[in-house]
Z-matrix of the N, CA and C atoms (Angstrom, degrees):
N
C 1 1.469
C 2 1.522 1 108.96
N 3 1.475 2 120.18 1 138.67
C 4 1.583 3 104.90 2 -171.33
C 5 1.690 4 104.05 3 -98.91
N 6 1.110 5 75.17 4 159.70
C 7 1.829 6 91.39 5 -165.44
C 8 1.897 7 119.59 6 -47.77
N 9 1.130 8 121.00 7 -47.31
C 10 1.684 9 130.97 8 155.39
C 11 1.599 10 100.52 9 -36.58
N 12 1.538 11 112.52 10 -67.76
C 13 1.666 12 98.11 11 -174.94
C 14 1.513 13 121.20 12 -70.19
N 15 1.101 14 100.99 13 -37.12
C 16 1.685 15 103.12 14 162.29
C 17 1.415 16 124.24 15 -32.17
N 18 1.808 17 119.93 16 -57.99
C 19 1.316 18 125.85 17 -152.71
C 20 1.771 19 95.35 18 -95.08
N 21 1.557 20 108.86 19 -14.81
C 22 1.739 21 109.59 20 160.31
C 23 1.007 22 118.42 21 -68.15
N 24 1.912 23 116.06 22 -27.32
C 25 1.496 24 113.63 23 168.52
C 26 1.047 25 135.77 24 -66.60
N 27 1.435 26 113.40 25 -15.38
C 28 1.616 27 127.93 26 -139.76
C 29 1.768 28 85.77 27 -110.72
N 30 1.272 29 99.23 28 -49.78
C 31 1.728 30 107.83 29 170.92
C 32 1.408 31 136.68 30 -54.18
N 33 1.441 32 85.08 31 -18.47
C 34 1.758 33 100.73 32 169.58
C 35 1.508 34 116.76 33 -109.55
N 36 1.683 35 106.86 34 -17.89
C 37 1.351 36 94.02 35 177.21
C 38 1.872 37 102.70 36 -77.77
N 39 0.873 38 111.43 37 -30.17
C 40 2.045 39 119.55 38 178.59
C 41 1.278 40 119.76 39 -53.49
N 42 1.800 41 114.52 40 -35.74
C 43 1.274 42 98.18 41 161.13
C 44 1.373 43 124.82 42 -95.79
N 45 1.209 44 125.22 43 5.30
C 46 1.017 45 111.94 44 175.05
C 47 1.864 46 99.01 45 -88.70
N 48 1.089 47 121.79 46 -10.11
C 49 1.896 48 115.02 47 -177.79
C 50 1.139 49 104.14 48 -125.43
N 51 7.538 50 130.34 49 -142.39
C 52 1.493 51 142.44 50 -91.89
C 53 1.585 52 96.66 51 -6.96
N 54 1.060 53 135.54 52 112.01
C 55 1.444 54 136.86 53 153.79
C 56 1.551 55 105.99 54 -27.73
N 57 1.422 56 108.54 55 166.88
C 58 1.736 57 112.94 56 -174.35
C 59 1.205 58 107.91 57 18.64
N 60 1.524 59 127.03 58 58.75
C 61 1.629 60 123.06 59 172.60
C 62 1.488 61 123.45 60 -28.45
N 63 1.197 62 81.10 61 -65.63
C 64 1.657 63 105.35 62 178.99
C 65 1.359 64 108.91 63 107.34
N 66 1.148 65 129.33 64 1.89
C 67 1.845 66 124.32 65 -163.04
C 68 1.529 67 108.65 66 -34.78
N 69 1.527 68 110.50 67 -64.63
C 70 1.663 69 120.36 68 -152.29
C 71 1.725 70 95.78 69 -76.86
N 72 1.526 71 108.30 70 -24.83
C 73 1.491 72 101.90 71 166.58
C 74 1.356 73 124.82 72 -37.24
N 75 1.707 74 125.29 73 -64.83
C 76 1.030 75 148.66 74 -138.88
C 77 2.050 76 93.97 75 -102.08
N 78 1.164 77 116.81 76 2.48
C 79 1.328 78 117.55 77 -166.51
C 80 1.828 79 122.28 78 -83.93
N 81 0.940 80 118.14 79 114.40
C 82 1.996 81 119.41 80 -155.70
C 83 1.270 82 88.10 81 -139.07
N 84 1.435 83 119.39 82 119.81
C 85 0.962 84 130.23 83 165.03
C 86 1.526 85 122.34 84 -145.62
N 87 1.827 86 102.20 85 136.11
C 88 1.339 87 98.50 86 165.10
C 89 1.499 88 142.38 87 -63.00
N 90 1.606 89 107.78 88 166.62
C 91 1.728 90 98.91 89 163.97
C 92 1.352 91 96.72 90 -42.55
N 93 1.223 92 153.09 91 -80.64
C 94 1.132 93 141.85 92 -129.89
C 95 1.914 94 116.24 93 -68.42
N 96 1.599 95 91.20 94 -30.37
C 97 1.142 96 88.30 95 165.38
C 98 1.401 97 142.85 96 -95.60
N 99 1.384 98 110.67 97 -10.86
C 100 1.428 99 122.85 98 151.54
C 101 1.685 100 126.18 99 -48.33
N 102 1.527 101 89.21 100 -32.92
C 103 1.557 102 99.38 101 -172.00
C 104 1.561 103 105.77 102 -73.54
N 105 1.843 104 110.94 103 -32.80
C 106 1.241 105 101.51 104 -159.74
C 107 1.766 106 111.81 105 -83.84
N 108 1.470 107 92.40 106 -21.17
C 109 1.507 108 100.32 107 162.09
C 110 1.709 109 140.79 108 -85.23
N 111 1.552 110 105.40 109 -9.87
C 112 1.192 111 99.17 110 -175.15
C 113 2.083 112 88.75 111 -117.22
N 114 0.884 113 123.52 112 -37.04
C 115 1.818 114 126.84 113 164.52
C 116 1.419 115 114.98 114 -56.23
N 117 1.232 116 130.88 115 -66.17
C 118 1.556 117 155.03 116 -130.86
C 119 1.684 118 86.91 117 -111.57
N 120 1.315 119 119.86 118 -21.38
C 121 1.627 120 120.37 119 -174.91
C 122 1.459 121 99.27 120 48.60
N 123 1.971 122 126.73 121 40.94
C 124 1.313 123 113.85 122 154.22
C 125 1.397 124 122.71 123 -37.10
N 126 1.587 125 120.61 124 154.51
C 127 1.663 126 124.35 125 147.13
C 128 1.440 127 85.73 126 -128.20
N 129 1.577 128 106.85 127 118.21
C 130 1.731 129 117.20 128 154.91
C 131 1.635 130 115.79 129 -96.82
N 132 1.752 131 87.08 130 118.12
C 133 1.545 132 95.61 131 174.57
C 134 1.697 133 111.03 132 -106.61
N 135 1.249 134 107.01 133 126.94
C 136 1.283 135 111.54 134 171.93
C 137 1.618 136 111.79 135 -144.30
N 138 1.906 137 103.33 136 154.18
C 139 1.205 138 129.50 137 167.45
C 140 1.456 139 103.56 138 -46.53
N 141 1.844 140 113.98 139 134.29
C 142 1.344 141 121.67 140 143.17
C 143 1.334 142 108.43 141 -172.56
N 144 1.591 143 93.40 142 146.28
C 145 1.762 144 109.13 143 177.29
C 146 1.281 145 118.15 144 -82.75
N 147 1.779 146 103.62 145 164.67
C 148 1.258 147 100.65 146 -177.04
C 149 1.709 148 116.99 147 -107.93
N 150 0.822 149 127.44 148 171.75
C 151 1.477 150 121.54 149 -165.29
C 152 1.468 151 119.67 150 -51.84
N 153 1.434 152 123.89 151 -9.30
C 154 1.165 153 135.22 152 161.73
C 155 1.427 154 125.50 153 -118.21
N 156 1.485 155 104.19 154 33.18
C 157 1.624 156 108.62 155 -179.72
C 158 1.512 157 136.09 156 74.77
N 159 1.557 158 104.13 157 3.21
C 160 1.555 159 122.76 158 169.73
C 161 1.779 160 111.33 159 -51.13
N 162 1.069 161 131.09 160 128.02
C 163 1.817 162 113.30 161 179.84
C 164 1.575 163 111.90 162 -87.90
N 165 1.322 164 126.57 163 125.18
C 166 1.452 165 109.28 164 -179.17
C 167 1.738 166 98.25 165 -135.60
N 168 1.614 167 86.43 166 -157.58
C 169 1.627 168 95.84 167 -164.57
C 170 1.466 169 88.35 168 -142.78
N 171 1.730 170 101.61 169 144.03
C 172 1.422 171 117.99 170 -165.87
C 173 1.712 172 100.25 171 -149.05
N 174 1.423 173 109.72 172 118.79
C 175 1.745 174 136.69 173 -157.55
C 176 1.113 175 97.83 174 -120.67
N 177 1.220 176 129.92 175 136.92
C 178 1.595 177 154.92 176 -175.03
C 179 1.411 178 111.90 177 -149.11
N 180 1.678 179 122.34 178 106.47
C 181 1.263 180 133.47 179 165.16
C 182 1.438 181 92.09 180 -153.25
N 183 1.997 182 79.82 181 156.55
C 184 1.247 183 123.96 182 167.66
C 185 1.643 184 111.36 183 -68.21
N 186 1.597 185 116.14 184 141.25
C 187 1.707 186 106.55 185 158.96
C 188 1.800 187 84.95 186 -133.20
N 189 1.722 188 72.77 187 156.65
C 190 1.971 189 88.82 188 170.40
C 191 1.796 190 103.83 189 -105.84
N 192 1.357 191 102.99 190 99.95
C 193 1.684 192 128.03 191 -169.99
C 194 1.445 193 122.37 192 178.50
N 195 1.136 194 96.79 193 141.82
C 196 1.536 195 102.16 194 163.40
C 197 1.059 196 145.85 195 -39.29
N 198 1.518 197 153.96 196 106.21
C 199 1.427 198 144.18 197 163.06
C 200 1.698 199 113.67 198 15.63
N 201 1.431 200 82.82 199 -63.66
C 202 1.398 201 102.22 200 -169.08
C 203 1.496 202 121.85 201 -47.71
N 204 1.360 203 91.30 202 -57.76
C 205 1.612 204 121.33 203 -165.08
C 206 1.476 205 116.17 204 -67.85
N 207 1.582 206 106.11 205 -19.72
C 208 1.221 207 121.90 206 -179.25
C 209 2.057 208 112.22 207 -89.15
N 210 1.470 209 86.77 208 -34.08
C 211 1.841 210 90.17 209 176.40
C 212 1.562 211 104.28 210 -71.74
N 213 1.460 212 127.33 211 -32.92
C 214 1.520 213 128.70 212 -163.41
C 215 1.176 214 84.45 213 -50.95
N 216 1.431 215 130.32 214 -57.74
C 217 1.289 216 126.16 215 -113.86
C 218 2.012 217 97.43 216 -112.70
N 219 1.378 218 94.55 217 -0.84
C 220 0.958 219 113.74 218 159.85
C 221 1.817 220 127.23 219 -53.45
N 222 1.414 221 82.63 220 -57.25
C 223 1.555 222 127.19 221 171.10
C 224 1.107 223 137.18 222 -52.90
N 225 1.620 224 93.28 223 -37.99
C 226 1.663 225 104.38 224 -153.24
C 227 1.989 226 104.83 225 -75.38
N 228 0.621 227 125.36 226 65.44
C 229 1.662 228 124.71 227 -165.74
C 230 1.760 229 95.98 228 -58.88
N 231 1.253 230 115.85 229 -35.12
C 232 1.836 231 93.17 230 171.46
C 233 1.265 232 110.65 231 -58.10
N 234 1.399 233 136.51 232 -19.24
C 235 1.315 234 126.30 233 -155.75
C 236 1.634 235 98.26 234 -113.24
N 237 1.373 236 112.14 235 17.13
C 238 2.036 237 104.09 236 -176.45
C 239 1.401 238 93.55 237 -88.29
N 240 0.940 239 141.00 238 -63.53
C 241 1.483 240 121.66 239 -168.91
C 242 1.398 241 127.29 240 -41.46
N 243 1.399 242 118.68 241 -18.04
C 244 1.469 243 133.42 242 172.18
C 245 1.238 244 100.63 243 -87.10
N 246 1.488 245 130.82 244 -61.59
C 247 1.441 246 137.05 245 -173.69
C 248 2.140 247 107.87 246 -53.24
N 249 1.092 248 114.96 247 -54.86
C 250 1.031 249 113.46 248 -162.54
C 251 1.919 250 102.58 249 -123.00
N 252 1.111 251 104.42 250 100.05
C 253 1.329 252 120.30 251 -173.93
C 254 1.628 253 117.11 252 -75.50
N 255 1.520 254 89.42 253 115.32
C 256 1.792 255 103.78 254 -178.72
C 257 1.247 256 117.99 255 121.10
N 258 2.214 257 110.73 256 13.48
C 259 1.433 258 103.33 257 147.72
C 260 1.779 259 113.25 258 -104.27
N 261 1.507 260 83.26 259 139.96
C 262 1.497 261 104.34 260 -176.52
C 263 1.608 262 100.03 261 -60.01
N 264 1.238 263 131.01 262 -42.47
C 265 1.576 264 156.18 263 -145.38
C 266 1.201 265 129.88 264 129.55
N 267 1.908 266 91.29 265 140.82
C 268 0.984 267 107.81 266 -150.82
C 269 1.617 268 92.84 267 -121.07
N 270 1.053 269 143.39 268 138.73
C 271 1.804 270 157.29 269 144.65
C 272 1.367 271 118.75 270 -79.18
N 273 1.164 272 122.46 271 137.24
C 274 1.618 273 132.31 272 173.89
C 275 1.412 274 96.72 273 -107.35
N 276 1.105 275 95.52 274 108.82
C 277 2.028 276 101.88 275 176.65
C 278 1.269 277 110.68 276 -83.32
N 279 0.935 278 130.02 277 -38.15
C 280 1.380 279 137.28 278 172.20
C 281 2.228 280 122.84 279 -153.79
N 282 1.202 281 100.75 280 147.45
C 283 1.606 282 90.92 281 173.87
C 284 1.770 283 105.73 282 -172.45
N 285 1.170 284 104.06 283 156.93
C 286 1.808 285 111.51 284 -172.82
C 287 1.639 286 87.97 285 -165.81
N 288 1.043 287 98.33 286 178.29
C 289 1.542 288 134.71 287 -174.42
C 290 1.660 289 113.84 288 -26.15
N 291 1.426 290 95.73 289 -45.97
C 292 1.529 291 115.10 290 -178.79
C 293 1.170 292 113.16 291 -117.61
N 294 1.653 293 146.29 292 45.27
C 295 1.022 294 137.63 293 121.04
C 296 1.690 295 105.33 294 155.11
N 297 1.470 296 114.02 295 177.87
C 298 1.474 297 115.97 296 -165.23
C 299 1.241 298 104.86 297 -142.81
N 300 1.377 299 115.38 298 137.40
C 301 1.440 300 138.21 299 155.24
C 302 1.484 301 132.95 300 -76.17
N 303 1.366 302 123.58 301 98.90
C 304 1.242 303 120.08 302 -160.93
C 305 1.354 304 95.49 303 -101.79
N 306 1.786 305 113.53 304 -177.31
C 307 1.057 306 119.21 305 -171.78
C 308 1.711 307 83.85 306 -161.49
N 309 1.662 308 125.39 307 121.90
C 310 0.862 309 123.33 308 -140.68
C 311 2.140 310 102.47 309 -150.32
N 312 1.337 311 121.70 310 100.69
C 313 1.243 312 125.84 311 -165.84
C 314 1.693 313 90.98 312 -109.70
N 315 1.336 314 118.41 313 121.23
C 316 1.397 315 112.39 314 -172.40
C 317 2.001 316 93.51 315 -147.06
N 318 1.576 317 87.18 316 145.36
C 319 1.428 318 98.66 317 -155.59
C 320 1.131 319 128.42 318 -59.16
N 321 1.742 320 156.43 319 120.73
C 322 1.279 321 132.23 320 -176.84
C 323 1.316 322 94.89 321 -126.81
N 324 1.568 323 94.41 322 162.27
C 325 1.751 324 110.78 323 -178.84
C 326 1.641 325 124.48 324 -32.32
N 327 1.538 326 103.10 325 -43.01
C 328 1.221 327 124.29 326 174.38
C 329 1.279 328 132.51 327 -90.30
N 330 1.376 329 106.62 328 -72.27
C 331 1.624 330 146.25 329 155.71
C 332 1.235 331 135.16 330 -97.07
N 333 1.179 332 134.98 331 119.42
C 334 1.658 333 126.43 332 174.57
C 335 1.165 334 93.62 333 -65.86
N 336 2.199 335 97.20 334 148.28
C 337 1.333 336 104.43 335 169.88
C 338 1.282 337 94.40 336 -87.45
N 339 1.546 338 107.02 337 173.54
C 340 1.743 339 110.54 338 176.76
C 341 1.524 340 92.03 339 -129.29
N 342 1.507 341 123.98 340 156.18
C 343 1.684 342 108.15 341 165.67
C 344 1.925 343 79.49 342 -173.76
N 345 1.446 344 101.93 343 142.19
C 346 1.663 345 133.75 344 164.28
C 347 1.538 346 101.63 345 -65.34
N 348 1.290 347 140.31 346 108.88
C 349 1.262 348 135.62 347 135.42
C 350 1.589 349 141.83 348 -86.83
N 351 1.211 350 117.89 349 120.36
C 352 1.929 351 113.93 350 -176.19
C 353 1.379 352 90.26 351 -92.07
N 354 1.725 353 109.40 352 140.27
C 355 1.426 354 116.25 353 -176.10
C 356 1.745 355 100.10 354 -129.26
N 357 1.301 356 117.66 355 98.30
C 358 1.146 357 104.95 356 -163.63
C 359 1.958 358 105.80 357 -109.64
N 360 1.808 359 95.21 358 143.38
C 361 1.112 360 112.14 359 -164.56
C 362 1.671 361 94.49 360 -78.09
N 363 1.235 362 102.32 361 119.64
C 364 1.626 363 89.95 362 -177.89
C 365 1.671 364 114.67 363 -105.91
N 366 1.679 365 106.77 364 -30.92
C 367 1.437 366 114.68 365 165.36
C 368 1.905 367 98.70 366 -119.32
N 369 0.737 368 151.29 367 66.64
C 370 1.721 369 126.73 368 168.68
C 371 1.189 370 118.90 369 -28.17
N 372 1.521 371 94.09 370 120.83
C 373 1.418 372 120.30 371 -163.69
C 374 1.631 373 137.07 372 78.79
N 375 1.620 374 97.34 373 3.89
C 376 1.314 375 109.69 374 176.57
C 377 1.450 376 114.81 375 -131.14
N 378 1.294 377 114.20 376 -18.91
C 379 1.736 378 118.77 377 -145.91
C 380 1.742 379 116.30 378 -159.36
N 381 1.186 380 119.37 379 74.25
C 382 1.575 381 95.06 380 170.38
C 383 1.588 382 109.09 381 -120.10
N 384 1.242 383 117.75 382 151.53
C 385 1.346 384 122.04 383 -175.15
C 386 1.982 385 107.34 384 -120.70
N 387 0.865 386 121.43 385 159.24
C 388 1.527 387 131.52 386 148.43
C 389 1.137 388 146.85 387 175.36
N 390 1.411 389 119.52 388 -172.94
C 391 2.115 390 122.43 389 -141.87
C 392 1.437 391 88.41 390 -133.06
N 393 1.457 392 85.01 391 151.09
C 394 1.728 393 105.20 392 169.09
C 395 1.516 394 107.64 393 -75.11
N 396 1.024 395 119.92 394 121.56
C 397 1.509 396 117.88 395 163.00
C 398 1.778 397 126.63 396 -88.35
N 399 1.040 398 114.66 397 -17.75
C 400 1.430 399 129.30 398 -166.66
C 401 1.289 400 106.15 399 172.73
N 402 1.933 401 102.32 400 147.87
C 403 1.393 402 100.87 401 164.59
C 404 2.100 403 103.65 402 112.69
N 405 0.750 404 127.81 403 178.13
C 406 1.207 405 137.75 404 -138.89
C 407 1.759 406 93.50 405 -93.84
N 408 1.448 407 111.95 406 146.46
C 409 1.557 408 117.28 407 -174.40
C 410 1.656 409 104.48 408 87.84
N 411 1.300 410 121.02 409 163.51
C 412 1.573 411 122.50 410 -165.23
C 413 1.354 412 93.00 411 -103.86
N 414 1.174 413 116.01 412 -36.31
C 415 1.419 414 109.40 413 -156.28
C 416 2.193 415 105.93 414 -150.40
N 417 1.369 416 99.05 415 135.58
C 418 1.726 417 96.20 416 179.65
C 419 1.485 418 83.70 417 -132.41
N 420 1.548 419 123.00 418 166.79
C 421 1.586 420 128.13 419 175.16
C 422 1.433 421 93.88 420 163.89
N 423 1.846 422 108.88 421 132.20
C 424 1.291 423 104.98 422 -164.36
C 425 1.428 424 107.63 423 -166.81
N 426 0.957 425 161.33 424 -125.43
C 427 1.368 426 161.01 425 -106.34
C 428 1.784 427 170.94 426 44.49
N 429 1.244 428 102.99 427 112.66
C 430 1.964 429 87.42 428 -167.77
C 431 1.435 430 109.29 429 -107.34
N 432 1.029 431 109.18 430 140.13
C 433 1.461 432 138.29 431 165.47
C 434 1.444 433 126.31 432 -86.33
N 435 1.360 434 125.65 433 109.04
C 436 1.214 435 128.10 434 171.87
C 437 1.615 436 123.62 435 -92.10
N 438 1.533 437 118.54 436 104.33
C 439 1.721 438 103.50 437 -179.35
C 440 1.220 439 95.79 438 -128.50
N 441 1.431 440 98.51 439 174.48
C 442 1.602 441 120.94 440 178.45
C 443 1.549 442 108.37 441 -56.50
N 444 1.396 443 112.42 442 -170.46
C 445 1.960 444 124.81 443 170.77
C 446 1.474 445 106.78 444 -150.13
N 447 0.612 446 123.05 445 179.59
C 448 1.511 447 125.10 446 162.56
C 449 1.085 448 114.29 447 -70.10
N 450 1.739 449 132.18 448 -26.81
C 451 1.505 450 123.30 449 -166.47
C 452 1.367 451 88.31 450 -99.56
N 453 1.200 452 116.86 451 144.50
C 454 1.547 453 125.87 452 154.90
C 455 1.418 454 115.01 453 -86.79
N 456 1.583 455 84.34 454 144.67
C 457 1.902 456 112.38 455 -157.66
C 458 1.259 457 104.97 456 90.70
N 459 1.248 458 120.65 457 -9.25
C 460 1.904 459 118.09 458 -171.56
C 461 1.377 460 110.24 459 -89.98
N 462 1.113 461 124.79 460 134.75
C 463 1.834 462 112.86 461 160.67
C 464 1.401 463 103.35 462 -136.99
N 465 1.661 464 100.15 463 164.11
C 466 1.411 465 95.82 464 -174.90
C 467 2.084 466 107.99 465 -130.77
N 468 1.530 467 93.66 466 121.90
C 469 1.364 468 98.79 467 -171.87
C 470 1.577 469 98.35 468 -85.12
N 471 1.463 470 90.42 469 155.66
C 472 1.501 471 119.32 470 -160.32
C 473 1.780 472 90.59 471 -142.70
N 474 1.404 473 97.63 472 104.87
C 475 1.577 474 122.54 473 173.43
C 476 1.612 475 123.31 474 -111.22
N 477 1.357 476 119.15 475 120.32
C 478 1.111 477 138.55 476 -173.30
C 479 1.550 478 140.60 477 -111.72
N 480 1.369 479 128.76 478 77.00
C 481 2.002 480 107.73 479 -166.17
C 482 1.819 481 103.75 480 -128.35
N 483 1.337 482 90.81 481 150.33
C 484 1.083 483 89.26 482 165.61
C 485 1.883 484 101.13 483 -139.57
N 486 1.595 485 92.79 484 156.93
C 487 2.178 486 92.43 485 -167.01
C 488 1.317 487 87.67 486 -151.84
N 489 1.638 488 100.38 487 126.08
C 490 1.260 489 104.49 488 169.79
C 491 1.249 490 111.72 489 -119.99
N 492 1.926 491 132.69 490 127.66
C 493 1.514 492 117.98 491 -128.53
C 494 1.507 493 95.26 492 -108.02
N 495 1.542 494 116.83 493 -33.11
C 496 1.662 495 125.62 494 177.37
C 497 1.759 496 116.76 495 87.26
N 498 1.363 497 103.76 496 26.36
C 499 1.169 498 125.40 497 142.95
C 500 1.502 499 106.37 498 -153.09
N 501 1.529 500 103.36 499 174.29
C 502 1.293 501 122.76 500 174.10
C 503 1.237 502 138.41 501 -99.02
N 504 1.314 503 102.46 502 125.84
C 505 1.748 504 148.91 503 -174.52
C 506 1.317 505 119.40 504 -108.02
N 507 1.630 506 121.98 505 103.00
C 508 1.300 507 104.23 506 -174.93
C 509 1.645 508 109.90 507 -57.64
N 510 1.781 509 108.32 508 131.02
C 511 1.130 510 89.88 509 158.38
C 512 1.730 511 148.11 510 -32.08
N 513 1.824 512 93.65 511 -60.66
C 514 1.530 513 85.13 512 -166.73
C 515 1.591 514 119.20 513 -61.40
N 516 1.105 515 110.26 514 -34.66
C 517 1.411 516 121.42 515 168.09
C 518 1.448 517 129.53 516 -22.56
N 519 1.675 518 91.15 517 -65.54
C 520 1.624 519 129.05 518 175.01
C 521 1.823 520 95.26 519 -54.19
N 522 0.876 521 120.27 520 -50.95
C 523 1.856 522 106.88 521 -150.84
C 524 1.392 523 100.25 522 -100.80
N 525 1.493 524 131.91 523 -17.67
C 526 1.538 525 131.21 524 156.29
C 527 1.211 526 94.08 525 -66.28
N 528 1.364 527 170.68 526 -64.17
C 529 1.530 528 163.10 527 145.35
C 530 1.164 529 107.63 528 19.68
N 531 1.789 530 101.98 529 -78.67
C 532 1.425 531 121.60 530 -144.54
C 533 1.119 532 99.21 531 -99.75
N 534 1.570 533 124.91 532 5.10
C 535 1.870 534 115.15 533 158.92
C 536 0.985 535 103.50 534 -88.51
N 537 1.289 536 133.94 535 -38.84
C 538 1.673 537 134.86 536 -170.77
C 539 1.786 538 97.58 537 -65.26
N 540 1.605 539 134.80 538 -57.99
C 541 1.025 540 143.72 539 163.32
C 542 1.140 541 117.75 540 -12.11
N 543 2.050 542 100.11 541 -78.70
C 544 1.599 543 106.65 542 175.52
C 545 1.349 544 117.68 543 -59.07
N 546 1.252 545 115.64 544 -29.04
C 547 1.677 546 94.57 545 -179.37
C 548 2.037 547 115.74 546 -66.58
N 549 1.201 548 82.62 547 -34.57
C 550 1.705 549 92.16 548 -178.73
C 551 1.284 550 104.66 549 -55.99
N 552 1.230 551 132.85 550 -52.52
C 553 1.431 552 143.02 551 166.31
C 554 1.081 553 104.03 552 -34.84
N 555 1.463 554 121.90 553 -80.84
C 556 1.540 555 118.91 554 -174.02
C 557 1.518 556 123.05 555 -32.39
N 558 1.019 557 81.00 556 -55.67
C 559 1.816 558 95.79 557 -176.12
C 560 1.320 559 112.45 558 -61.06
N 561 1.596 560 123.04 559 -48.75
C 562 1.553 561 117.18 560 151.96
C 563 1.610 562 118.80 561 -8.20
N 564 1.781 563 86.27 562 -80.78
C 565 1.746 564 116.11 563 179.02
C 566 1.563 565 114.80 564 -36.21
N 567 1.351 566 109.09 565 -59.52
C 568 1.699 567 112.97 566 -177.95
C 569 1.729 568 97.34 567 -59.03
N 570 1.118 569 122.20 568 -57.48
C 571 2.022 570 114.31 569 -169.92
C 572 1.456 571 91.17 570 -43.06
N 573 1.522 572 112.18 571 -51.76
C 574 1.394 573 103.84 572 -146.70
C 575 1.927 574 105.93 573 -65.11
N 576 1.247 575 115.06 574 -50.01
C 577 1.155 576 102.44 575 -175.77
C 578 1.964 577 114.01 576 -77.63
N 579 0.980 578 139.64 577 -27.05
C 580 1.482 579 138.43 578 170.14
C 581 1.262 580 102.74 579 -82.61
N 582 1.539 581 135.56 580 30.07
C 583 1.615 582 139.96 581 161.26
C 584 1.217 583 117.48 582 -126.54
N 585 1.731 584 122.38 583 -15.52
C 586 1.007 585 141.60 584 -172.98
C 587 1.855 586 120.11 585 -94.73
N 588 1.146 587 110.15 586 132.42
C 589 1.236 588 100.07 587 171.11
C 590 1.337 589 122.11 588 -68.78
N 591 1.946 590 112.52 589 146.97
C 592 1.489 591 103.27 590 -178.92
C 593 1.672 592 108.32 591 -51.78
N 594 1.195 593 125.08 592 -27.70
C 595 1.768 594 131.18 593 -137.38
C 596 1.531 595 92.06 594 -78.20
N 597 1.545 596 99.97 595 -16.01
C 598 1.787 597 99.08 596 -164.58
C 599 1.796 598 105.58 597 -108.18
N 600 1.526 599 100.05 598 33.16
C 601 1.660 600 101.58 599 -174.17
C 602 1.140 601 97.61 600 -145.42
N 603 1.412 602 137.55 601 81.65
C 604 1.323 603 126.18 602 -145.78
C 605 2.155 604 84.82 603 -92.88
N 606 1.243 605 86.85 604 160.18
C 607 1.916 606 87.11 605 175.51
C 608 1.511 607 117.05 606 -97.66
N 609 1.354 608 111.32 607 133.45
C 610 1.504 609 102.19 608 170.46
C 611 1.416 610 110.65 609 -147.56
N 612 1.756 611 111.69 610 131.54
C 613 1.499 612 117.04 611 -116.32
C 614 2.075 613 70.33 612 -136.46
């Protein structure tokens, strides 16, 4: 698989999945940086490891939406193949109150990868994290965070992954890729939910 489509893969497998990341935990920001994210409609993508040396990528933007509106869509697994471009199909094997089992065929140059993900609701409406269970790549672990802002109607997502692939990828290569990637993603993500009607994000809590 060549390396460009690879790090589009890797970028799509992250948003769709370290458990309790913590991103929006650890988040301090100045006036200046409030401004650049909730004015300037920043998305900051940056490098960070995970407590055992996994390399990932960690996204911080503002959306103009609801709590709410932002977990649906969290949720909405009929609507990921539209939202996040380059799954072939996706199956919900199972899901309830506290979390979902996906089943996830997403496109590669050659071969689709295939891989089992558990997406577990850890706060509804604030918090879900999840792990690769099966399926192609060594390792998936990821998480978003939904919090308040100072502006009302504003929230600010807090995005988290780490993928460990089980061959070799030069790093630096790989994560100049997959920041440029994730941000594209993000930005996808934000149109999609502040373009969308609530009626078409149903909530499930």
């Amino acid at each position: 698989m060549g390396i460009l489509r690879l790090a589009t893969v890797l970028a799509l497998v992250a948003a769709l999945t370290v458990p309790h990341c913590g991103a929006a935990e650890s988040v301090s920001l100045s006036a200046a940086g409030w401004a650049a994210l909730l004015d300037k409609r920043a998305i900051e993508v940056t490098e960070v490891s995970s407590l055992d040396g996994v390399p990932g990528v960690r996204a911080i933007f503002a959306v103009v939406a609801s709590r709410e509106r932002v977990w649906s869509t969290l949720v909405d697994y009929e609507n990921f193949p539209k939202i996040f471009k380059g799954i072939d199909r996706m199956d919900v094997l199972e899901q309830d109150a506290h979390h979902a089992v996906v089943e996830l065929w997403v496109e590669g140059e050659i071969d689709k990868l295939h891989y089992v993900l558990e997406r577990r609701y850890d706060r509804p409406g604030h918090h879900l994290s999840w792990r690769r269970l099966s399926g192609d790549l060594e390792r998936i672990e990821g998480g978003w965070e939904i919090r308040d802002t100072p502006r009302a109607g504003t929230v600010l997502l807090a995005y988290e992954s780490y993928v460990e692939i089980g061959w070799f990828v030069p790093t630096p290569l790989y994560m100049w890729i997959a920041k440029r990637r994730t941000a594209e993603m993000m930005t996808a993500f934000r149109q999609w939910i502040e373009a969308s009607p609530p009626e078409h994000l149903p909530l499930r809590q």
